[in-house]
N, C-alpha and C positions, 0 to 999 in steps of 0.2 A: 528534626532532620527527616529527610524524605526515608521511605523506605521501599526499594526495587524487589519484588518477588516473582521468581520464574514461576510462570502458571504452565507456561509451553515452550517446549525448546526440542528442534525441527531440523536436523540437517537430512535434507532427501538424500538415499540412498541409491535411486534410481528416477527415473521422469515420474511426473503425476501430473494430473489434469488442475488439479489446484492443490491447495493446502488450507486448511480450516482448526477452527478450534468448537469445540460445544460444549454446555453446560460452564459458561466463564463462571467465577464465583462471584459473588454481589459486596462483599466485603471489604475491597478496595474503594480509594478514592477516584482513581485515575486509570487507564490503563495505555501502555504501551507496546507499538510494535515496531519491531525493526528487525530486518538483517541484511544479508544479501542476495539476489535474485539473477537468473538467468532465462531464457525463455527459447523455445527451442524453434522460434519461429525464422523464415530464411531472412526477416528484414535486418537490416543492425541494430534496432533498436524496437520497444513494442510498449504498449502501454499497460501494469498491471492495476486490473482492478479490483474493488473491497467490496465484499456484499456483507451487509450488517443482518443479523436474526435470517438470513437467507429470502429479506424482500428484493424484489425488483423494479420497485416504484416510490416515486418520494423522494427524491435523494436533490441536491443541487449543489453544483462545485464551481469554485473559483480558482483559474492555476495561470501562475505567472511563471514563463519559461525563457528560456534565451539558448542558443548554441554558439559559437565563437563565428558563425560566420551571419548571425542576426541579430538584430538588436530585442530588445526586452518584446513580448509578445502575451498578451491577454485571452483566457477563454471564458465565458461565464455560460454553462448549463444546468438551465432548469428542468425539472422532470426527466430527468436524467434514470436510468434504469440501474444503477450503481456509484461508486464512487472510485476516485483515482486514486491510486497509490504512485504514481510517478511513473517514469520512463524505465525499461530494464533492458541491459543488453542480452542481443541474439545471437544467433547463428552468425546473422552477416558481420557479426563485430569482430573486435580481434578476438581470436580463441583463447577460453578459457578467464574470461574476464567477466563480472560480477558487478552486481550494479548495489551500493550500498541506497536504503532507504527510513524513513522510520512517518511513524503514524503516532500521533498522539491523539488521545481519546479523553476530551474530560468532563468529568461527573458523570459516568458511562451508565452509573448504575440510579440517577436522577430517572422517576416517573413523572418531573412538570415541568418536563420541556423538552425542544425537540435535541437530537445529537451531534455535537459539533466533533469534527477532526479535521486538524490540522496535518499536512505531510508533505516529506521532501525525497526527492533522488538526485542523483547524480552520475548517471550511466558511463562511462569510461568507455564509450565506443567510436573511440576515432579512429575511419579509415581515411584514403585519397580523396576519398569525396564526400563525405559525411562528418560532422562533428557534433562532440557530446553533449548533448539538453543537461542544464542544470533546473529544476523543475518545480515550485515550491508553491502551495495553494494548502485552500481550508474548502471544505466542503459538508453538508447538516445530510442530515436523515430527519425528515420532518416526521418522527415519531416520538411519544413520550415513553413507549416500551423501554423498561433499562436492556443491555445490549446483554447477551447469553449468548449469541456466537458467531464468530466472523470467517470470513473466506478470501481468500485470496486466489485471482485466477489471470488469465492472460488474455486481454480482447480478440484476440483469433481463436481461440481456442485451443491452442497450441500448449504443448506441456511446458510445466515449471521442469527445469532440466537437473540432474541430479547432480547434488554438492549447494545446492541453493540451501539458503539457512533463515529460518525464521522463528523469531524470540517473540513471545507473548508474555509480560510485565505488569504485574499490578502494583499500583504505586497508594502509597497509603501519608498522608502527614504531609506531604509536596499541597 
């Protein structure tokens, strides 16, 4: 039977420019992230993303998305300067709404091969004119370093907003 261990657990008290963790432990099989997000940017929606060991090169992602007023829609980039974590509601969305996500990571702590993560959101940011991305993709870090610390931030650079909540999981026997 699998075994979920909190390595990290994060509810912002206030805004911050990201959230991170360092020094992951190597003794898990797997590792997990998930919670919920908000971004304090004025759009209704923004994209968060994953910096792995704190590189900015090397990355390449796959995300398959759709909102209720499009049909299924494809991105593939390579050389990408990070990875995606999904769609997170803003400012412009309805207040006080939370965008649930989650990151899986596996064989995090593998040295012969590069790193795969998989991940999904689901932003709850329906206004008059806008509708919520459901948003689901895998994405590599073409490195064989095992992973020791991740970051999560918002492509404007806008703060993660406080009451945003972020769980970091090491999974062991899954």
């Amino acid at each position: 039977m699998a075994t979920f261990t909190v390595i990290d657990h994060t509810e912002l008290s206030s805004a911050a420019a990201s959230w991170s963790a360092t020094g992951i432990p190597q003794s898990y099989d797997h590792l997990l992230l998930c919670g919920s997000l908000r971004t304090a940017n004025a759009a209704w929606t923004e994209i968060v993303l994953v910096k792995i060991n704190g590189a900015t090169t090397y990355y390449a992602r796959r995300t398959l998305y759709q909102s209720a007023s499009t049909t299924v829609a494809a991105t593939l980039t390579y050389g990408a300067t990070t990875l995606a974590a999904g769609y997170a509601n803003s400012n412009g969305s309805t207040s006080n709404t939370f965008t649930p996500f989650t990151l899986w990571i596996p064989d995090y702590s593998d040295t012969s091969n590069s790193k795969q993560v998989l991940y999904s959101s689901a932003p709850d940011a329906w206004t008059t004119s806008n509708m919520g991305y459901r948003w689901l993709g895998s994405g590599m870090r073409y490195s064989t370093s095992s992973i020791s610390s991740l970051e999560l931030l918002s492509n404007s650079a806008s703060n993660l907003v406080a009451n945003s909540s972020i769980t970091l999981y090491g999974i062991t026997g899954a």
